[in-house]
C-alpha positions in Angstrom: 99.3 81.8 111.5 102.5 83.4 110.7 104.4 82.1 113.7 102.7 78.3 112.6 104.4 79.0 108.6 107.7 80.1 110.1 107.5 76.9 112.7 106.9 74.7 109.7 109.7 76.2 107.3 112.0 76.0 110.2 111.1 72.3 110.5 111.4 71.4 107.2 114.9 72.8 107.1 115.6 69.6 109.4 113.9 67.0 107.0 114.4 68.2 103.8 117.8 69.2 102.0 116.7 71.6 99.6 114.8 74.6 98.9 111.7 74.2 96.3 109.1 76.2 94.3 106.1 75.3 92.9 106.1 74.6 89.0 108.2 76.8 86.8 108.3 79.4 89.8 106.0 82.1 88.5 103.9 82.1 91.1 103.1 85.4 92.5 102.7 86.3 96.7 102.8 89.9 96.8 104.9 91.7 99.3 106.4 95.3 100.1 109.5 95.8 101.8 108.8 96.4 105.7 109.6 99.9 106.1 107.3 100.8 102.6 105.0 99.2 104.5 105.5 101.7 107.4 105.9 104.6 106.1 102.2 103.7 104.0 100.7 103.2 107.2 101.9 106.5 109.1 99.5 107.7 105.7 96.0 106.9 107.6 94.4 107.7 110.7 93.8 105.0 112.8 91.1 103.6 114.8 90.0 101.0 117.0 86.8 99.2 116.0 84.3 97.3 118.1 83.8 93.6 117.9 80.5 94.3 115.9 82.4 96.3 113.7 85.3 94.4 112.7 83.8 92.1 109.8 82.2 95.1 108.0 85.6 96.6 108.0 87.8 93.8 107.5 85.6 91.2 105.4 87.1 87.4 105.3 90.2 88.6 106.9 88.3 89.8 110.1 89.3 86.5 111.7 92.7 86.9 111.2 92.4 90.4 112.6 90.6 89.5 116.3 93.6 87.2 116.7 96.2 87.9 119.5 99.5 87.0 117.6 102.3 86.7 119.7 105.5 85.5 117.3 109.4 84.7 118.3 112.2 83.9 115.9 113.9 81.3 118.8 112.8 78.4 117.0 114.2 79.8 114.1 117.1 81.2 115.3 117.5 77.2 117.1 116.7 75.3 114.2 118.6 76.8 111.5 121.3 79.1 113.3 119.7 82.1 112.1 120.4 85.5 113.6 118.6 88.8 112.5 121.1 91.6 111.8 118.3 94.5 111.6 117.8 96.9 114.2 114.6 95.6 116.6 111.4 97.2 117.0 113.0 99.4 120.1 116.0 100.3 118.6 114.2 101.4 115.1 111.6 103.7 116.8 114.6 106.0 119.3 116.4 106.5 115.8 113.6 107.4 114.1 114.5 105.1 111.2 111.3 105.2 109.7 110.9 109.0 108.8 114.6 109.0 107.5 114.1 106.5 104.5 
């Protein structure tokens, strides 16, 4: 799903010359910085769940949850030259980037 959106923004970039919102822009999609994210993770154990067990836990989202979803920024990066300046995944976890912010 995610990898689909960013496919489609990335393809738009190539048809369409501007950047829109819808109506007077005060729509709302909530949102936490990545590494807030994180750090309220490392707050709760973790478990895995059966397959029996996954819509009682997750609800309407427990389709999106079985899903395997493997993402790349190349078609990104090819389409509209973009290159991510962050450190990766790797990189992140040996400086221990997380527990210092």
């Amino acid at each position: 799903m995610v990898d689909r959106l960013t496919g489609e923004i990335a393809r738009s970039r190539t048809t369409v010359s501007v950047s829109a919102y819808v109506g007077d822009g005060r729509n709302r999609w909530p949102a936490v910085h990545v590494l807030d994210a994180a750090r309220l993770y490392r707050l709760v154990p973790v478990i895995s769940l059966s397959a029996e067990e996954v819509p009682g836990h997750f609800g309407w989202l427990a389709a999106f949850a079985r899903q395997d979803l493997p993402a790349s920024g190349a078609l990104t990066r090819k389409r509209l030259g973009w290159q991510p300046a962050g450190p990766g995944l790797t990189g992140d976890l040996e400086t221990d980037a997380l527990s210092r912010n």
